[in-house]
Structure formats: C-alpha cells, structure tokens
N, C-alpha and C positions, 0 to 999 in steps of 0.2 A: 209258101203260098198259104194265106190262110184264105179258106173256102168254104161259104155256108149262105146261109139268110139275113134277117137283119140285125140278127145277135154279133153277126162276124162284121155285117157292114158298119157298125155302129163303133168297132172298136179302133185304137189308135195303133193298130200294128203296127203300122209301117215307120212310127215315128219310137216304139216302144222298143219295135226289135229290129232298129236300122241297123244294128251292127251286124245281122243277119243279112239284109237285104230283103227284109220282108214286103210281101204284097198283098192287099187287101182286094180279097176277090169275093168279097158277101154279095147278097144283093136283096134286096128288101122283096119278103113275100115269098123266095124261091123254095121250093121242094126239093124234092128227093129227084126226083126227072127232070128240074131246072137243072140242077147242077149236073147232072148225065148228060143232058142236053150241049151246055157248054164248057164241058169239060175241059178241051182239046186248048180252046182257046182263053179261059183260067190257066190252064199248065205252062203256056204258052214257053216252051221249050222245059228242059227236064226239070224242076226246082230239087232243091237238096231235101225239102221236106216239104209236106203238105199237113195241114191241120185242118180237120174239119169237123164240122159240126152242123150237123142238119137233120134234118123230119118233124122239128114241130108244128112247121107250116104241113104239114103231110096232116097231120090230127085235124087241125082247123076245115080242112076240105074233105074231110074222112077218107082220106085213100085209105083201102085195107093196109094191116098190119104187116101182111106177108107181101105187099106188095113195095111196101116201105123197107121194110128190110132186103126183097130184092135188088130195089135199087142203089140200094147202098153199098150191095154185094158186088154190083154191077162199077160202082163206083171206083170201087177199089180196085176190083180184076182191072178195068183201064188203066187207073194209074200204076199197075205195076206191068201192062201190057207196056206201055207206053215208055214209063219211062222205072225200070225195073230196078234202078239204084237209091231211086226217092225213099226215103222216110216217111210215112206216113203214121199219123197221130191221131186218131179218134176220140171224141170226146161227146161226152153224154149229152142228152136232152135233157135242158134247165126244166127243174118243178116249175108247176104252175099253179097261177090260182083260180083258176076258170074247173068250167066243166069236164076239160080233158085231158088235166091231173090226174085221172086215173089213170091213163091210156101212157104216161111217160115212162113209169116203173119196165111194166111189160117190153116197151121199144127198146129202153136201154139194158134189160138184161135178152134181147137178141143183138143189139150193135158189141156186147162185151162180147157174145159168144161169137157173131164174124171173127172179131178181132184174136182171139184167143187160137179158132181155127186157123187164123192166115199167120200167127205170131204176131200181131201187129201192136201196137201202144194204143191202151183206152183209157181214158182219163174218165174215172163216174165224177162228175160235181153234183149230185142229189145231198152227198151231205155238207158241202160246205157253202149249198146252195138253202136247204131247208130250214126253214124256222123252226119250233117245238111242236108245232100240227102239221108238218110234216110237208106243206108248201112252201112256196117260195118263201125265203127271208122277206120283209118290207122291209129291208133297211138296205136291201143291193135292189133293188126294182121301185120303179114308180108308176108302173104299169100293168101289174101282174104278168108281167112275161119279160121286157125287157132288160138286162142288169143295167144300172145308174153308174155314175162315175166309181162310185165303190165295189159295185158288182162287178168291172170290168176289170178293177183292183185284184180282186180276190183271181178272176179268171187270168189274169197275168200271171198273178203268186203260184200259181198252180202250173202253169206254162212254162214258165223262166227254167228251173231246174231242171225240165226235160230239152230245152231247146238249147240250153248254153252245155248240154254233157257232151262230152266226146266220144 
C-alpha cells in the first residue's frame, strides 16, 4: 500500500509494482491526520508493506512541527497495532521551492529518528531530490513541489531495490 498526499496519488504504483500487488492510496491535500484518520480503511486488510510518505501538506497549513511528527508516530504504532507483520517504509519530505523549504530538513530528520527508534526503513530523497541550491531539482518538478514523470522515475529507482528484496 502506498499512502500519502498528492506526491503518492500522482504516482503509477499500481501499474509499476503490479507484480507486488500494489495499491495507490494518496489522496490530494491529505496531512498527517488525513491519513490517521483513514487509515483503517487504506490498510484495508493486512498489506505486506506500506510506504509512506506524508507532512508536507502539514507545512502549508502550519500544523506544529511536534504535532506533525505525532501523527506520524501515531501513524505507525496503528499500523503495527493492526497489522504487526507489515513492512513499513518511510520516506522523506521532497525539497521544496516555496517558503517552507526551510521547515522540510527539520521534519525529516524527526521522520528518520521515529524510524531509527521503531527500526523501521526511511528513505531521505533530499539528496537525489535537490538541485546545487539546495531545492528542489527543476528538472523532477514543474511545480515547485510536485515530481514530473522524471521525478517519479528517480522515486521508483529509489523504491524498487527495497521492495523487490527478500
């Protein structure tokens, strides 16, 4: 199950890692409490793994920092309440070229340190994400925030060797 906002809705999981059985459960706009919200029914029975990626909708609305990482802490104790044999895969908040570029470093070095406490897999893309100033590449986004057919490239390249190991 791949679960997030509109970075995850936008991508071709399902068609990318069908020999998985993958499912695209993004949804355009969601936070950190969207997805706590609909978790239950994202998971929608145990999946073998979960990959997520969420909070930069959390900046855009200013939820605190500590609140954003709650829920994310929150996020994870369910899915291993729930279903305690999933895999679960963390992966960074993409640079950006906005105002609240500043605010992604900080978020993702508390998503590495959940991850590190629970033992979990985090994936940082900040660097295979960032240009030489230290924002998003423009050459994966056409948006300042979204990755483009190339940007969900690289997010695949990055993905594939953790999801095809055994």
């Amino acid at each position: 199950v791949f679960l997030g906002d509109s970075i995850t809705f936008d991508g071709d999981w399902e068609a990318t890692f069908s020999d998985l059985g993958a499912r695209n459960r993004g949804i355009g706009w969601d936070t950190t409490a969207d997805v706590l919200e609909r978790l239950d029914e994202s998971l929608d029975g145990p999946p073998a793994t979960v990959v997520l990626m969420i909070g930069t909708n959390d900046l855009i609305i200013n939820v605190p920092h500590a609140q954003t990482v709650r829920n994310v802490a929150h996020i994870l104790d369910h899915i291993d309440e729930v279903a305690p044999d999933t895999r679960i895969i963390v992966q960074s908040v993409l640079p950006r070229t906005d105002r609240y570029h500043p605010l992604v470093a900080p978020l993702n070095e508390a998503l590495s340190r959940i991850c590190d406490e629970r033992g979990l897999e985090f994936i940082d893309h900040t660097e295979r994400f960032s240009g030489s100033d230290g924002l998003l590449n423009p050459a994966l986004h056409d948006d300042g925030l979204h990755p483009n057919g190339e940007g969900h490239r690289v997010l695949v390249d990055a993905l594939q060797p953790l999801l095809h190991r055994t």
